[in-house]
N, C-alpha and C positions, 0 to 999 in steps of 0.2 A: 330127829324125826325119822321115823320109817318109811318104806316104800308102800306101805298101805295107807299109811298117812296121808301121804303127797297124792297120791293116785286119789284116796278119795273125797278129798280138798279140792285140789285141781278139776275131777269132775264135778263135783259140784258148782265150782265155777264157772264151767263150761270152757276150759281151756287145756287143749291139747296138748302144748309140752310144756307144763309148768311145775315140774318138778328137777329145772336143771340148775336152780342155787338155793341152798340151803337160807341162804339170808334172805332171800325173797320171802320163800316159803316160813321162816321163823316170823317176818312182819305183818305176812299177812297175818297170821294166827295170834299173832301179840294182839293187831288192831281188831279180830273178829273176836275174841276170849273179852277186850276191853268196852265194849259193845254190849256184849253180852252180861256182862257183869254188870253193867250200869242201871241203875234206877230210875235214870232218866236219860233219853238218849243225848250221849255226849256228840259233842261238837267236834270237829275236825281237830280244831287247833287246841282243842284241848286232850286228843287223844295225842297227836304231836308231843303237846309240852310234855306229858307224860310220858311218852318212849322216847321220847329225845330224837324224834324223826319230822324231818318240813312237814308243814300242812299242806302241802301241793301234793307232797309225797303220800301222808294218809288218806286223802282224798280222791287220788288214785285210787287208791286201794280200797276208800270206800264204795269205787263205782262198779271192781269188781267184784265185792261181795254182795252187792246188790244184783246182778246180772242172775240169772236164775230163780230170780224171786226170794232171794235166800235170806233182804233185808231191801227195807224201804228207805228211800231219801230225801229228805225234806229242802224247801226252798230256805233261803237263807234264814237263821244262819243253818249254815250247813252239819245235818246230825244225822245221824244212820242208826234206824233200829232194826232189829232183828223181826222176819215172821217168824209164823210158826213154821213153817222149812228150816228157816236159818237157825232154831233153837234147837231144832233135832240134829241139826249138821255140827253143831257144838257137842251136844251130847254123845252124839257117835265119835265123833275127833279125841274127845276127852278120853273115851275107852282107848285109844289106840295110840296114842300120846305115851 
């Protein structure tokens, strides 16, 4: 990932210094790109089984990408879609990737 990546990921999430591990930064992008690509919005633990990361742990990560309106979250079971902010913030990422 690049520094314009990080920076413009990180802002978008509304978070200050979140570009200080790269593994962070790869999951969250794993779980937003997965999200994305989906046809119907996937569930926590099935984006988990998928990246081989806890559901505790995507679900985390689902609440930050929901933070700036960038993706909606649903009452159980637990699934995250994307608005139309968060499909632009894909789109732009995608360039810069």
């Amino acid at each position: 990932m690049n520094e314009n990546f990080e920076d413009t990921l990180g802002e978008a999430l509304g978070i200050i210094a979140f570009s200080y591990n790269d593994t962070v930064t790869q999951e969250v992008w794993d779980v937003l790109t997965t999200i994305s690509e989906a046809t119907i919005p996937p569930c926590s633990e099935d984006i988990a089984k998928s990246l081989d990361l806890s559901p505790t742990h995507v679900e985390l990560i689902q609440y930050l990408i929901c933070n700036n309106d960038n993706a909606e979250y649903g009452v159980s079971p637990r699934c995250c879609w994307l608005t139309e902010k968060g499909q632009k913030l894909v789109k732009e990422l995608r360039n810069l990737v």
